[in-house]
Every structure is written in structure tokens, then in C-alpha cells.
N, C-alpha and C positions, 0 to 999 in steps of 0.2 A: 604181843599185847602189852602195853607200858602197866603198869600197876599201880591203881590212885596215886596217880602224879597231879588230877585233879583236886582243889579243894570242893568245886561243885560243879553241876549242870545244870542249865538253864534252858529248860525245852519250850521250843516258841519265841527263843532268844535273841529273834529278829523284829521285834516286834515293837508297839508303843509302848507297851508293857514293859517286857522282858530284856528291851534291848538299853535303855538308861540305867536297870537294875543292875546288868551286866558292866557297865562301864562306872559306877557306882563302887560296887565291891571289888573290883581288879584297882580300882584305884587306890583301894585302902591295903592293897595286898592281896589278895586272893588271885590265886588261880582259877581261871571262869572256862568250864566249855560254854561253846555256846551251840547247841541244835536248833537247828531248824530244818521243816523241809522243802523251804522255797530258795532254790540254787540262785536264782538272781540277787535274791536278797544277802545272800551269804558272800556270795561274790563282791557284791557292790560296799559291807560291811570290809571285809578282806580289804580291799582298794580303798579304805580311810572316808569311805560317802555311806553317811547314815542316810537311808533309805524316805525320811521326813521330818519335818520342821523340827527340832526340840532343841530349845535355847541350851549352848552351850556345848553340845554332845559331840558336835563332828568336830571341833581342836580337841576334846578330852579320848576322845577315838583315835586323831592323829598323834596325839602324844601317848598314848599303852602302845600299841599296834607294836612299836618296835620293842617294848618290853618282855613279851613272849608274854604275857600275861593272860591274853585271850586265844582261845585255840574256838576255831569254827568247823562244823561239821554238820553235811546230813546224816549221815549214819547212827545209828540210833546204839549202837556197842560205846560210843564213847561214853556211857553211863557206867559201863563195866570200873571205869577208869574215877571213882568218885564213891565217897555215901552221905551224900548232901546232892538232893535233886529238887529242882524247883519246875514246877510244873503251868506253864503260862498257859493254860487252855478255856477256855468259860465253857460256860453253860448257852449256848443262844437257844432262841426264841425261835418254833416254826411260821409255816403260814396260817396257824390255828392260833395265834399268840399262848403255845404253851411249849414249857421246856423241853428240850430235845437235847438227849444226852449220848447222841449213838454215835456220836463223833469222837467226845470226851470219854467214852468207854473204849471204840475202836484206837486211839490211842496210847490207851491204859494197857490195853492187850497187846501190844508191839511194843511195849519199854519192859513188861514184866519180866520179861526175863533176861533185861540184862540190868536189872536191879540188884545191888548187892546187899547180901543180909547184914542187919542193921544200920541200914538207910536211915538219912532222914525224909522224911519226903514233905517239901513242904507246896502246897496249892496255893496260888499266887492271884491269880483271876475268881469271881464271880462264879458263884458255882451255886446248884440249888438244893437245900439246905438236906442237911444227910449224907452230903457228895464226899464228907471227911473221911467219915466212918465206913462210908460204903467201899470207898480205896483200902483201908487199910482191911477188911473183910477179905476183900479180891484177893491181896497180896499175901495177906495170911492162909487161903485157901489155895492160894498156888505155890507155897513152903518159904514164903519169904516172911519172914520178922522183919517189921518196918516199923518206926515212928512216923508219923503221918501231923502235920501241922497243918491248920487254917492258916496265913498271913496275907491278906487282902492289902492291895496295893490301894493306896488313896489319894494319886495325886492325880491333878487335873492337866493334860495331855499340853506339852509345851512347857511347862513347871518343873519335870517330874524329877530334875538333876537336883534342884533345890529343894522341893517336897518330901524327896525320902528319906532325908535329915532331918528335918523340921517339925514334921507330922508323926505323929504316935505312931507306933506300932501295934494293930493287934497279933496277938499270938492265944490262937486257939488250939489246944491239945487236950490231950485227956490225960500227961503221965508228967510227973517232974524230970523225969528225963527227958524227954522228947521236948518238956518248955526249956530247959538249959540249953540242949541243942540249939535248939530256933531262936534263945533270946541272946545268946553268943555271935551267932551271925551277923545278926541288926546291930546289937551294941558296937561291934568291932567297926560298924559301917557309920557308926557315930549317928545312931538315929535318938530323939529328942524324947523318946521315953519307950518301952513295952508295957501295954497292956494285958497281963493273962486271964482269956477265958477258956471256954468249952469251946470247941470246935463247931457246936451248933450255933454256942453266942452269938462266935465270930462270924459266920455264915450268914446268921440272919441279924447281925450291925450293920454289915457292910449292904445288904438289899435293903433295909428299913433308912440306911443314912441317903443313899441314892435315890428312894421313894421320894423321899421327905425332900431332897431338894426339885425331883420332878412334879411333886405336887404344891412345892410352892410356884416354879414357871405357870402352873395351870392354873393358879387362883390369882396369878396377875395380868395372863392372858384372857382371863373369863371377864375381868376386872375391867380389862380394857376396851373388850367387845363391848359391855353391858352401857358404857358410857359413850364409845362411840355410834352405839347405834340411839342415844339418847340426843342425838347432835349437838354435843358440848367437846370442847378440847380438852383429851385427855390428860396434857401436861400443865395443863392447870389444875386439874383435878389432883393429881398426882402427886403436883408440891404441895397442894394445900392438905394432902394426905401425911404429907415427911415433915414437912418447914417446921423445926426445931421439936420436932415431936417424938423423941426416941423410941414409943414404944411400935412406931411403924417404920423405922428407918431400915429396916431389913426387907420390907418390900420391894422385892424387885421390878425393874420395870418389863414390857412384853418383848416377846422374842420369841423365836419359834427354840423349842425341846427338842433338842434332835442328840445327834451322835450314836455311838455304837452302845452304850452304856445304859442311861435312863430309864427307857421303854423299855428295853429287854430287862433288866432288871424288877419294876413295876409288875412286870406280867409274871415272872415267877412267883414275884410274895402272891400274885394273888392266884397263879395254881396250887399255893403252896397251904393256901388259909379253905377250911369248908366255906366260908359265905362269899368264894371268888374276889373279895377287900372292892365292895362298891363304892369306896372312894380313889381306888386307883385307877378302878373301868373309869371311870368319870374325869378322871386327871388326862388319862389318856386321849376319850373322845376331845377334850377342848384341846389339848397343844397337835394332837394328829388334825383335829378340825383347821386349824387356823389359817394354814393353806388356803383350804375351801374358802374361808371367811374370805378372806384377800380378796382369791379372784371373783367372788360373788358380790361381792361390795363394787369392786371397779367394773364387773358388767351390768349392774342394776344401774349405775350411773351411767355408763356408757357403753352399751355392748362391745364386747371385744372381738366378732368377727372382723375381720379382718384389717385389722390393728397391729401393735409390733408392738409387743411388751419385752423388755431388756432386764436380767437377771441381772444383779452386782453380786458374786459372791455365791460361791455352791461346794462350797465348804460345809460342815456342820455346824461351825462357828466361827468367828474373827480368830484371824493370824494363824491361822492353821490350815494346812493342807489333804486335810482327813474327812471325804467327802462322804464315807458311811452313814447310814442312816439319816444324810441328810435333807431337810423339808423342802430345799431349794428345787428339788427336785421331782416331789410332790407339789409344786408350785406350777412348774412348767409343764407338765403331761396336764395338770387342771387345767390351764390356760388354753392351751390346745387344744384342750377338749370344746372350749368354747368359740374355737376357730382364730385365734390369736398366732401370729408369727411369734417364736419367742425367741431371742439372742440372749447367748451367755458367757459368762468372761467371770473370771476371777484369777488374780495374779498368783497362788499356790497353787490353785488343781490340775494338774495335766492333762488335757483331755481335748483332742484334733478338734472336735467340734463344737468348743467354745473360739468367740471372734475377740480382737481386740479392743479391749476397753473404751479406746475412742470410737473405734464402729459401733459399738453398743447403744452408744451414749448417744453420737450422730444419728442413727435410723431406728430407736426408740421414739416410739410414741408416749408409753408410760415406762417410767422406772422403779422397779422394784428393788430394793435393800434387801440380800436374801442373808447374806454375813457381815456382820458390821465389821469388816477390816478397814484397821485405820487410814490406810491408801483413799478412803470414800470420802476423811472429814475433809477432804480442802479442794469439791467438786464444787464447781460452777451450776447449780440446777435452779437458781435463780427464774422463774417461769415455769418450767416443766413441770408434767404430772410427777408426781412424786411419792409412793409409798415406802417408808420407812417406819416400820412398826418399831425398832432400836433406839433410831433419834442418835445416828450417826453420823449424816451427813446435817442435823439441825434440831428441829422440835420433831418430837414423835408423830410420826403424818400417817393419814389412809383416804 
């Protein structure tokens, strides 16, 4: 067994999260394990191919790789070899939209003991609040002395080589030692400042910052409905809302809320508060609605049996290859439901049974904008039905 030859572990190291972090801090120096327990992914990292879209990562990959700087493993002993562990795990959401933590615990229980005493241990992902304190309870009940940090990653998926320099750092602890530890790490990584809180602070920043921008998508999707069912155009409305008017120019326009993050986040603050947070339920029903909206709009005008409505994009958003939680998809089972053929294509998602963009476009009847990638602004749809709630391929249409 080699003896901390590592400077850290990064568990879940393969990830959108964990894996930029990783390439991040070996770049600055450090010595990175990287765990994870998906072998393809490990393998396909080893071989110099980041696993998904992230500006910049897979030449900063091929250039460490022969450094020795990253070492990859599933074996979960390479923690032995380390007392700096970062932990990329969240909290997800059940089918009851409440937090489900028996993952992030069954986890917890297979690193503990090859945790070495006076660890730091720092929580990297979305976790539901108490999740700090509760780790370092465990580990001190099963004879390990840890310092245990909150450090919530805050970048926006595609970004995240440039964001994790850029963007604050929080650092949530409860001991000055434990924030020296964690604020050493990030500074060395050249990050644009640390923030020190509590560990709860930082737990419930990082779900109240992710509310807050899921509830603004929901009050410019409500926003949008309310005037297109007024039968007026909404980007006329919309500029006359912004046109040199700062205090609205933060108004986003509609889109569907989607990805791995938002939702499930929203639903914890609100198992997390007594009165359920009825402005999140409420955030929720409009951008989870919107779907619905779409296809009930286009079959009140024209019933959609037996029609061919064509999907662009079943990503969770433009330029990205990350189809989790995405509406595109809730889009299509709705359609069908209403007896619509539907075809799908988008240039990053892998998936056998999407068609090619020209067949799309060809044996569509309607077109739906499901991810504004920028491959859509220079389409010919001149004539065609056209839904585009983004205003990617032109003005915001339904």
C-alpha cells in the first residue's frame, strides 16, 4: 500500500461535477485520485476522452495524463493513500419529490473505513441541509476524527474549467482548522475569492441560489403563457417589458427548467421548510407544466392524431450533451399520448433512436425547439409550423 502519495480523492471523479475539478487542481499541482465506480468511464478518462461536452477539458486531459498527476480507480482503498477527500455525491429527489438520502449514506458506509484520521473531508455536490454535520457525527461514531467541509460547486455545466476560478468559493465548516484546510485548497487552485460560513449556511446558499434561479424560469414561463393565451405576441410584449429599462432586464425569456439540478434542489428546500415553500410547489407545477402547455396548445389548434411532430434538441439545454431531467422528453411521451408520431434528433445526445436532423425536418409536420443549440439558428423553417418557445431559430413562436 503506497502511503499518501496522494494530495486528494475525488469520489464521483468521473463526473460533470468532479471531473473539471479534477483536472483543475492537478493542473495547479496537485496530486488527484480520481474514484469512481463506473469502469467505462474510468477507462474512457485513462484513454484521454472526457466522457461529455466541457469546453476546454479533453486537450487539459491530454496534456496531465502523461504527468502522472491523475491516478484513476474504482477501488475505494485509494483513500487510504490521502487526508483531503472530496466527496461528489448529492442528495436526489424520489418519486414522492422528497430527498432520498440512502444512496449518499450507502456510500458514506463503504469510504468509512478507509478514511484516514484527520481527514479533511470536503462535500462538493447539493446535499440536503444537515448532510455536513450528519458526515462528521458518522465518522466520529465510527472512531474517525474528521474535518468535514460544505464547498458547493457553482458552475454552470460547459463553464465549469473557467467558473471554478472565477466564481466565489463557499466554504462551510464549523472549526478554523478545517476553514484553513479547505481555504488552502481553492486558493492554491487560484479561485477569485472564499467565502466562510457555517456548514448549514452553505448547504442552504447553494439550494436557496438554485431556487431562486428556478423560480425566476417559472415567472417568465407563467409570463409567457398568460399573454400567449391573451392572443398577443409575446416578444413584443417582452421588449416593451426590457427596452431600455434596467430594472427588468434580468428577465429571462421562456424555456423549459430542466437538468439534473433545479427541481431536485427546489424540492428539498421545500421538504426542508414546515409550510412545504408554496412558492416552489408553484414554480414547479408551471416550468414541469410547460410541456403539457406546448402539446395542448398545438392539439386545441389542430389535433395531433396522427401527425408527426419532430423534436430539435433533447438535451436539458443548448450545447450540451446531458439529457437528465430533461422536458424534451416530457414533451414527446405528451405528444404521443395524444397519438402524434414523434421524431427526434439532436446533434450531442447519443441515443439509436433518434433520426437525422434532415429526416426530422423532412417528415415533420410540426417543429418543436426542445434545446436551443445553436446548430438550429441558420434552419430554413420559412413556412412550417413552428414551436419555438426560446426564439432560437427566430421570434419566440407557439
Amino acid at each position: 500500500m503506497k502511503d499518501l502519495d496522494l494530495d486528494l480523492v475525488i469520489v464521483g471523479g468521473c463526473g460533470h461535477v468532479g471531473l473539471p475539478l479534477a483536472l483543475s487542481l492537478a493542473e495547479c499541482g496537485y496530486r488527484v485520485g480520481i474514484n469512481d465506480i463506473d469502469a467505462d468511464k474510468i477507462d474512457e478518462v485513462k484513454n484521454g476522452h472526457v466522457p461529455f461536452r466541457e469546453a476546454g477539458a479533453e486537450p487539459l486531459l491530454t496534456k496531465l495524463l502523461p504527468t502522472g498527476r491523475l491516478e484513476l480507480s474504482r477501488d475505494p482503498a485509494m483513500l487510504r493513500r490521502t487526508r483531503t477527500v472530496i466527496l461528489v455525491i448529492g442528495t436526489p429527489i424520489d418519486e414522492f419529490m422528497n430527498p432520498s438520502v440512502r444512496i449518499f449514506e450507502k456510500v458514506l458506509d463503504e469510504l468509512t473505513p478507509h478514511v484516514q484520521n484527520g481527514s479533511l473531508i470536503v462535500l462538493r455536490s447539493t446535499v440536503f441541509p444537515g448532510t455536513s454535520e450528519t458526515v462528521e457525527r458518522r465518522l466520529r461514531a465510527a472512531g474517525i476524527e474528521a474535518d468535514v467541509a460544505f464547498c458547493p460547486e457553482r458552475i454552470a455545466e460547459g463553464h465549469a474549467l473557467e467558473e471554478l476560478r472565477t466564481l466565489p468559493q463557499l466554504v462551510g465548516v464549523n472549526s478554523d482548522a478545517a476553514f484553513a484546510k479547505a481555504r488552502d485548497l481553492f486558493e492554491r487552485m487560484g479561485v477569485a475569492s472564499v467565502v466562510r460560513t457555517t456548514p448549514l449556511e452553505a448547504e442552504l446558499a447553494k439550494l436557496l441560489t438554485n431556487t431562486w434561479r428556478y423560480m425566476k424560469f417559472a415567472i417568465a414561463n407563467q409570463f409567457f403563457q398568460i399573454v400567449n393565451r391573451s392572443g398577443l405576441d409575446y416578444n413584443r410584449v417582452l421588449n416593451a417589458i426590457r427596452q431600455d429599462y434596467p430594472r427588468a432586464a434580468d428577465l429571462p425569456g421562456p424555456g423549459f427548467a430542466a437538468g439534473p439540478c433545479l427541481l431536485k434542489d427546489t424540492m428539498q428546500l421545500s421538504a426542508f421548510t414546515p409550510d412545504h415553500f408554496p412558492m416552489g410547489q408553484a414554480a414547479m407545477q408551471v416550468n414541469e407544466g410547460l410541456p403539457g402547455y406546448i402539446v395542448d396548445t398545438l392539439n386545441s389548434r389542430r389535433p395531433l392524431l396522427g401527425r408527426t411532430v419532430g423534436i430539435l434538441g433533447m438535451a436539458f439545454k443548448g450545447e450540451s450533451d446531458d439529457a437528465r431531467a430533461s422536458l424534451s422528453y416530457k414533451l414527446r411521451k405528451l405528444a404521443q399520448f395524444k397519438g402524434a408520431k414523434v421524431l427526434c434528433s439532436d446533434p450531442y445526445v447519443p441515443d439509436p433512436t433518434f433520426e437525422p436532423l434532415e429526416k426530422v425536418l423532412h417528415d415533420s409536420d410540426v417543429i418543436v425547439v426542445g434545446a436551443p443549440h445553436r446548430a438550429y439558428r441558420e434552419l430554413e423553417l420559412d413556412g412550417r409550423e413552428v414551436v419555438d418557445i426560446w426564439g432560437i431559430t427566430g421570434p419566440i413562436r407557439l
